[in-house]
C-alpha positions as CSV (number, residue, x, y, z in Angstrom):
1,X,7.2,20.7,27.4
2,X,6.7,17.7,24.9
3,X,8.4,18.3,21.1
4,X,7.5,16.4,18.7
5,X,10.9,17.1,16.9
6,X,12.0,14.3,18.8
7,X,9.5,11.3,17.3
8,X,12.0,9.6,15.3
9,X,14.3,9.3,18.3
10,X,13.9,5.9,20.5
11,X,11.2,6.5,23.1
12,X,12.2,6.1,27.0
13,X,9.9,3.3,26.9
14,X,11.7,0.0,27.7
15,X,14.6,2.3,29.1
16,X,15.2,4.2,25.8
17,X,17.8,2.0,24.4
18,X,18.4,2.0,20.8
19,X,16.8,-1.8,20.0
20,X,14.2,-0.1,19.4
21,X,15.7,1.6,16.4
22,X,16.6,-1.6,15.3
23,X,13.6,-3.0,15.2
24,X,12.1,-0.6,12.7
25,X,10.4,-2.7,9.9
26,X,8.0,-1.9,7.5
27,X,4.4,-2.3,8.1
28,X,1.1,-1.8,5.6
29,X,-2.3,-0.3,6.8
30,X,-5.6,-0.4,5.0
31,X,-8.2,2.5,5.7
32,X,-11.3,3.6,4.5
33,X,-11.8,7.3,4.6
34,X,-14.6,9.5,3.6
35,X,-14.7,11.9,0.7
36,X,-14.8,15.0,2.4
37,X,-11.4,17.9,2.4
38,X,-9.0,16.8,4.5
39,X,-9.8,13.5,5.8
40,X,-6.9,11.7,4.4
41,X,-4.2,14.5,6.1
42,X,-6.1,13.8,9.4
43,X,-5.3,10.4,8.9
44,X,-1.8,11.0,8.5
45,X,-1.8,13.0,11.7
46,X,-1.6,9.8,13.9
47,X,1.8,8.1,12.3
48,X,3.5,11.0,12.2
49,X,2.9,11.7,16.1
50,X,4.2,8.6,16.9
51,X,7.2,8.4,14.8
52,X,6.7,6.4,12.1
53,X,8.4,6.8,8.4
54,X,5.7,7.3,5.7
55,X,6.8,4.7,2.8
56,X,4.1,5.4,0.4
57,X,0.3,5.8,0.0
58,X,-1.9,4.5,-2.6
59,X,-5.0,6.5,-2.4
60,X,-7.8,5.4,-4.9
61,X,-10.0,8.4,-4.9
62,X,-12.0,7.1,-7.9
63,X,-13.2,3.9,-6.3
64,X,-15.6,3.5,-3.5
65,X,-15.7,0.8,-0.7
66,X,-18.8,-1.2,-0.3
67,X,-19.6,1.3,2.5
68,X,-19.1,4.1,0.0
69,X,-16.0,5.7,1.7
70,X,-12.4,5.5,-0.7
71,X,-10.0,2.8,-0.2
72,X,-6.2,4.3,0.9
73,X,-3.4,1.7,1.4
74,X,-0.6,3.3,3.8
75,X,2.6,1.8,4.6
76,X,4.6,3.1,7.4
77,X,8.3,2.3,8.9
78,X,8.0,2.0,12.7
79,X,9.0,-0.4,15.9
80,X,6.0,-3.3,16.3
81,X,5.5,-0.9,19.4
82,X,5.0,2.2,17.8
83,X,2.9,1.2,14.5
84,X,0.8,-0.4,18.2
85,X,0.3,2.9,19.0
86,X,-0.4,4.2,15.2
87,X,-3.0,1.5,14.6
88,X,-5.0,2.6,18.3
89,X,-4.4,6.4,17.5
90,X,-5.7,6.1,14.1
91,X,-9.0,3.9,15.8
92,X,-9.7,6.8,18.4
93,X,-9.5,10.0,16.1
94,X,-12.8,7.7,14.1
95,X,-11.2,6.4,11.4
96,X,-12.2,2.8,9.4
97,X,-8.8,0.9,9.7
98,X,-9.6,-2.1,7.8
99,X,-6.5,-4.2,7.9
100,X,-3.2,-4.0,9.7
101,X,-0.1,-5.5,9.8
102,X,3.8,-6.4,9.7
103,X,4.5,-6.3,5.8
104,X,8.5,-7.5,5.0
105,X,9.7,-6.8,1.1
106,X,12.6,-7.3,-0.3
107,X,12.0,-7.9,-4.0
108,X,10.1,-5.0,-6.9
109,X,8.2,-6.6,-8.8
110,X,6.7,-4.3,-12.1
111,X,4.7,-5.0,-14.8
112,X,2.4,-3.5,-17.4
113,X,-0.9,-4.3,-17.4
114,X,-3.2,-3.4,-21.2
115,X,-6.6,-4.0,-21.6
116,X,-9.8,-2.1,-20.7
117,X,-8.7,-1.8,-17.4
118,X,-11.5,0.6,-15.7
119,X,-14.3,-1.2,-17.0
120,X,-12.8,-4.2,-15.5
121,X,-12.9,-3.1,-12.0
122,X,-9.0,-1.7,-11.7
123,X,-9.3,-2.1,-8.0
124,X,-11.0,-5.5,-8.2
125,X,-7.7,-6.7,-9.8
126,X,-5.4,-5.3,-7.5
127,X,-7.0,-6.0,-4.6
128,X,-6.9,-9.6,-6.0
129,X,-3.5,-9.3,-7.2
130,X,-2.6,-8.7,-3.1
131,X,-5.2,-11.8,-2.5
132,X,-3.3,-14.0,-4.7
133,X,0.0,-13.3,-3.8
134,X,2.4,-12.4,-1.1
135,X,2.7,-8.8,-2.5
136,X,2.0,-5.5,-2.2
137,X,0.3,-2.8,-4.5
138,X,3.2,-0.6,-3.9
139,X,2.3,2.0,-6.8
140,X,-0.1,2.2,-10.3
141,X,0.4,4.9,-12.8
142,X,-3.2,4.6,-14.9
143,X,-3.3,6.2,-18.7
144,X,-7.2,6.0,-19.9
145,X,-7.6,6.4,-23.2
146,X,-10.1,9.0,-24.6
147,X,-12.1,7.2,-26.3
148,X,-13.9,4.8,-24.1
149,X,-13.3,2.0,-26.8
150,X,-9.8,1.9,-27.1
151,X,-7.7,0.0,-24.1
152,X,-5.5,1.6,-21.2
153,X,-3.1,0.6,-19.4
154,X,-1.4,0.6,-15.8
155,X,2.0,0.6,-15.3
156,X,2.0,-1.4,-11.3
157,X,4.5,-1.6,-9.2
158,X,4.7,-4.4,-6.6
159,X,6.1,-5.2,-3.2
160,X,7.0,-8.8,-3.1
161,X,8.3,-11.5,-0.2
162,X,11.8,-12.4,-0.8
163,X,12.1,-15.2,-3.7
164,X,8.1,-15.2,-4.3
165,X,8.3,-12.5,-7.3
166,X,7.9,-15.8,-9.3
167,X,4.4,-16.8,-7.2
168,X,3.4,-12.9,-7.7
169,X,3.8,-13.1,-11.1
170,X,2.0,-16.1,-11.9
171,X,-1.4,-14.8,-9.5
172,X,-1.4,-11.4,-11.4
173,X,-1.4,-13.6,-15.2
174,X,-4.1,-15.2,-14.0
175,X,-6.3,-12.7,-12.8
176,X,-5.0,-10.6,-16.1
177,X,-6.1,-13.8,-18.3
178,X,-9.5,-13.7,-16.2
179,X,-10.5,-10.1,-17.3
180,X,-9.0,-10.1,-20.7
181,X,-6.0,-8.1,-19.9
182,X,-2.8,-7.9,-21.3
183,X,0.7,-8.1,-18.7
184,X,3.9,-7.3,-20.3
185,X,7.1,-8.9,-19.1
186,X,8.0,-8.1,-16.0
187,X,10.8,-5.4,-14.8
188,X,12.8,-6.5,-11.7
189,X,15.2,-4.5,-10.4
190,X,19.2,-6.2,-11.3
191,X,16.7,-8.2,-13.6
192,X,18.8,-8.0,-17.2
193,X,16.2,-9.8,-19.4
């Protein structure tokens, strides 16, 4: 009889030693799902059945792929081995992974961002935010403001590259300056001013 109690446990592959434990890194995966009930817990199905750590989701149920289906960003602690056998277990239960890959970060990188930020395409700018940078949309907490004149903002959390918080920073004031948005100092954690 197979548990699956036992996922987080090295696998007897390679002889079951615990390097593989020791391997564990984090790792990002872009999907595409389709709007329907369910669709994104079926998704999840896959990386839980073969032991990876769920790190966090970023799921942008308002915005639509050029195929129509919703963007969801998914990153996952796992062995190189077993985010393999995520990736190929996510492709055979039929669903759209568009990107995936080895993702190391060491530094948070947050800042506000004010402006009329739906009407500018919120996930154009992130998505270019990841483009221009080495980091990763790691969170975005969205206020709209009732009144479609006023501005909103979005507080963002990002995942940078050891040392490149400074790169990140620079890519998202340009792509802020671009669309007439505002970005408020950045908060670093152990950052003091």
């Amino acid at each position: 009889m197979v548990s699956h109690h036992n996922a987080n446990r090295p696998s007897r592959d390679g002889g079951g030693s615990m390097s593989e434990r020791t391997d564990v890194r984090a790792h990002t995966v872009r999907l595409e799902l389709n709007d329907e009930p369910g669709e994104l817990l079926n998704a999840l199905g896959p990386i839980a059945e073969h032991g990876g750590n769920l790190l966090s989701i970023f799921h942008e149920r308002g915005n639509r792929t050029p195929r129509g289906q919703i963007p969801v960003e998914v990153d996952v602690e796992a062995t190189p081995e077993r985010f393999d056998r995520i990736v190929d277990a996510l492709r055979e239960t039929g669903v759209n992974v568009v990107q995936a890959g080895a993702e190391r970060y060491s530094e948070e990188l947050t800042v506000l961002l004010i402006g009329h930020l739906v009407e500018t395409d919120l996930s154009d700018t992130l998505t270019r935010f990841e483009r221009c940078s080495s980091a990763s949309v790691a969170d975005v907490s969205l206020t709209v403001a009732d009144d479609a004149e006023d501005v909103s903002s979005a507080r963002v959390r990002l995942a940078a590259h050891a040392g490149e918080t400074d790169r990140a920073l620079a890519a998202i004031r340009e792509v802020a300056s671009e669309k007439d948005l505002t970005v408020i100092s950045p908060l670093t954690r152990g950052d003091s001013g």
